[in-house]
C-alpha positions in Angstrom: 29.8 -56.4 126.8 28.7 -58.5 123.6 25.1 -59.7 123.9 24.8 -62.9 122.1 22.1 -64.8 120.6 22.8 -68.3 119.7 19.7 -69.9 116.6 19.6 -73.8 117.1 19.1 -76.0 113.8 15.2 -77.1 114.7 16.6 -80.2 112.3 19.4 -80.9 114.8 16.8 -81.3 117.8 16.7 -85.1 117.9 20.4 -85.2 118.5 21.7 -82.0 119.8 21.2 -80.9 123.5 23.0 -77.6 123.0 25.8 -78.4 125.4 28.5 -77.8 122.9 27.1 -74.5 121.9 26.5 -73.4 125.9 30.3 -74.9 126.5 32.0 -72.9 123.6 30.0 -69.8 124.6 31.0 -70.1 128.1 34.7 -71.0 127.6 34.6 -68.7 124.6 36.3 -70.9 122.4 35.3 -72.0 118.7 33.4 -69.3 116.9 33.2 -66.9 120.6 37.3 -67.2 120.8 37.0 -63.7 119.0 35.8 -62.2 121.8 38.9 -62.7 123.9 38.7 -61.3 127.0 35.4 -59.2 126.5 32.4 -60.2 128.6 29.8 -61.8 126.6 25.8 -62.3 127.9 23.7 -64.9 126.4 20.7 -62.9 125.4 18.7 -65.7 123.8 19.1 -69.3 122.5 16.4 -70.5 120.6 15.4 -72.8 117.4 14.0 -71.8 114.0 10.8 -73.7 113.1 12.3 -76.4 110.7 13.2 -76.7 107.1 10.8 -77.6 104.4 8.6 -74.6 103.1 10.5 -71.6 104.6 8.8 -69.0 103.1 7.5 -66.7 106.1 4.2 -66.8 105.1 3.9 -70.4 106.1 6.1 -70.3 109.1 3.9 -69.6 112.0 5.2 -68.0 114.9 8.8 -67.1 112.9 8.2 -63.8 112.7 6.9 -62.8 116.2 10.2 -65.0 117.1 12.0 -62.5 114.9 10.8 -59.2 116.2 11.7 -60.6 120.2 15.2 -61.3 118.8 15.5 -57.7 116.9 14.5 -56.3 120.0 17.1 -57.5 122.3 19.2 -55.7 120.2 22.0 -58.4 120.2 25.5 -57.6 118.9 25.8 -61.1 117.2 23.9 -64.2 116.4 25.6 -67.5 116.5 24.0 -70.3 114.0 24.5 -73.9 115.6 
């Protein structure tokens, strides 16, 4: 089994609703076709904290987003 992690474009968030990225993931086509028949577990889906100055330093929260990520220990992250 592939655990997945899918990072949403914070930009995106006044159009997006995340239902192509949940469809493709859950019909595994598009970039989770190369998965073929393996089983595949949604381990996180979550948004970065928007463009602009994206040094760490003045991204609060980013990092303590990061570390939860690292520590699911997924086998791929999907950018959407």
């Amino acid at each position: 089994m592939k655990r997945i992690v899918i990072l949403r474009c914070l930009g995106s968030n006044n159009v997006c609703t995340g239902a192509a990225c949940l469809k493709a993931f859950n019909k595994k086509t598009g970039a989770f076709a190369r998965y073929g028949e393996e089983p595949l577990e949604l381990e996180a889906y979550w948004s970065c904290n928007g463009c602009g100055d994206c040094r760490f330093e003045h991204q609060a929260g980013i990092e303590e987003k990061l570390e939860r990520i690292i520590g699911l220990k997924p086998d791929a992250v999907h950018v959407g």
